[in-house]
N, C-alpha and C positions, 0 to 999 in steps of 0.2 A: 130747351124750349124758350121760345122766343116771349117775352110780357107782352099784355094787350097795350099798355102806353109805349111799345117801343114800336110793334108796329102800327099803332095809330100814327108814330111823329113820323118812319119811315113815309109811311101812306102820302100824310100830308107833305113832308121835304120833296116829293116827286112830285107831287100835284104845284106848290110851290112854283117849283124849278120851272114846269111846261107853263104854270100861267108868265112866269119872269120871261121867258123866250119869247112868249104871245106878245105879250106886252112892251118888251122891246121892240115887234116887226107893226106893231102901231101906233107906238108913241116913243117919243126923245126925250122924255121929261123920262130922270134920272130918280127923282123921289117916290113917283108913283111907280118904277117897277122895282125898286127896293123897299116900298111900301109894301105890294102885293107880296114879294119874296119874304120879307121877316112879318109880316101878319100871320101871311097864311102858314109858312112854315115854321114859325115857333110859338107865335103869341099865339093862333086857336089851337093848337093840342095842345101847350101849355093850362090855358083855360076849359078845356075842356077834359084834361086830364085833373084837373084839381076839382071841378063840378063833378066827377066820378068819384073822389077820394072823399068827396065832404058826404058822399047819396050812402058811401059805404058804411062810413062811422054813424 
């Protein structure tokens, strides 16, 4: 059985990925679509997996 924080970050690593795609066919700036890619694919399930772990305790 899969954890709910694993497929939370799955969830997100794919949402990630298609916004980094988007955002390459719109923009050339290189920081904003590695921006969007480690935000959204680590730093919010990260954060939002530790606001779950702190509502637990």
């Amino acid at each position: 059985m899969v954890s709910s924080d694993t497929r939370r970050s799955i969830l997100f690593a794919l949402t990630a990925t298609g916004l980094w795609v988007v955002a390459g066919q719109l923009t050339d700036s290189a920081p904003i679509q590695w921006g969007i890619l480690v935000g959204v694919g680590v730093i919010l399930p990260t954060v939002l997996a530790e606001r779950d772990r702190d509502g637990r305790d």
